[in-house]
C-alpha positions as CSV (number, residue, x, y, z in Angstrom):
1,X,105.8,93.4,111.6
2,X,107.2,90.5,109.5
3,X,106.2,86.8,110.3
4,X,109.3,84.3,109.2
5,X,109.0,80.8,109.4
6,X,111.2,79.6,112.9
7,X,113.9,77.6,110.8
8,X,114.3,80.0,108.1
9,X,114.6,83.0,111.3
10,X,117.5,80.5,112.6
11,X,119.6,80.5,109.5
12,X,119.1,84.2,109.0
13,X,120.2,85.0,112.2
14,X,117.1,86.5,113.1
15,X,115.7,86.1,117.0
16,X,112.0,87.1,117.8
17,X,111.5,90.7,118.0
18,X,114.6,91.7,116.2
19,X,114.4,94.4,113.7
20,X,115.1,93.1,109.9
21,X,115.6,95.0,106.6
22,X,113.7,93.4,104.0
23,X,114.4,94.5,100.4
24,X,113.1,93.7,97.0
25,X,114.0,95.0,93.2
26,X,111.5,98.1,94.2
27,X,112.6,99.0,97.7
28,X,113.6,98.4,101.1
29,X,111.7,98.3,104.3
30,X,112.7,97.4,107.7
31,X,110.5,95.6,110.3
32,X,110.2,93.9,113.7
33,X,110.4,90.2,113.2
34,X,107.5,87.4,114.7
35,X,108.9,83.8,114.3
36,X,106.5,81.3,113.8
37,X,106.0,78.2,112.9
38,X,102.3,78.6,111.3
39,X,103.6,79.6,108.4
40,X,105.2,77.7,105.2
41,X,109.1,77.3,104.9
42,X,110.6,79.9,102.7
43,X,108.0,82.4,103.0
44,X,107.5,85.8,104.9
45,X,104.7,87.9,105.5
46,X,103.9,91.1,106.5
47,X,100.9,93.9,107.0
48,X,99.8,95.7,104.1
49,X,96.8,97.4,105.8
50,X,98.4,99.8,106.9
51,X,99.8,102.9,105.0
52,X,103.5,104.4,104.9
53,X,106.6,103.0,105.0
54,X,105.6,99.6,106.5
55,X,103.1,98.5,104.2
56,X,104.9,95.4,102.7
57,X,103.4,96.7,99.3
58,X,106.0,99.0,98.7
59,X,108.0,95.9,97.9
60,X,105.6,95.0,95.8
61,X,105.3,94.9,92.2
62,X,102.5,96.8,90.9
63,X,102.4,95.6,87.6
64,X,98.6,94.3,86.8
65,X,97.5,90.7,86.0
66,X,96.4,90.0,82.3
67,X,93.7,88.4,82.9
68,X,92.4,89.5,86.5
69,X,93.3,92.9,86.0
70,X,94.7,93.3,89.7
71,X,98.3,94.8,91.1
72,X,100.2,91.5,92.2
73,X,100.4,92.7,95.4
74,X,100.9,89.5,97.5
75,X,104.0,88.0,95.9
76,X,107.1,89.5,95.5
77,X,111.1,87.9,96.3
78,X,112.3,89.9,99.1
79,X,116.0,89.3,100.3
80,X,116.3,89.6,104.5
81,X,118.5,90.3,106.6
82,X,119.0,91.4,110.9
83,X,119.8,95.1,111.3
84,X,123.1,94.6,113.9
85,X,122.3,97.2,116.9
């Protein structure tokens, strides 16, 4: 699943429960869009708990922090579009 922001969904083109394509510099992915409003303009989010092709992480990039040491796994600039039926 991907949560979108209601107005950002609107200019997109994207209705609830539509199936997106979301794709980043490191791949593509697609998933069933949940339009909310209780989350921040201009941002998506998506599960990375689970494993396989819908784990948002494989958008990710897993290059590791200087200082923490850690994959930056929760940010990443993903384009999105509506998959037309």
């Amino acid at each position: 699943y991907l949560c979108a922001f209601t107005e950002d969904a609107m200019k997109f083109g994207i209705g609830k429960g539509a199936q997106v394509r979301l794709t980043s510099r490191r791949g593509e992915m697609v998933a069933k869009a949940f339009v909310t409003d209780r989350i921040a303009p201009g941002v998506v989010f998506g599960g990375f708990h689970f494993p396989g092709e819908q784990n948002v992480n494989n958008l990710t990039n897993n290059a590791l922090d200087p200082t923490a040491k850690i994959p930056e796994y929760k940010v990443c600039a993903v384009r999105i579009e509506p998959i037309e039926n």
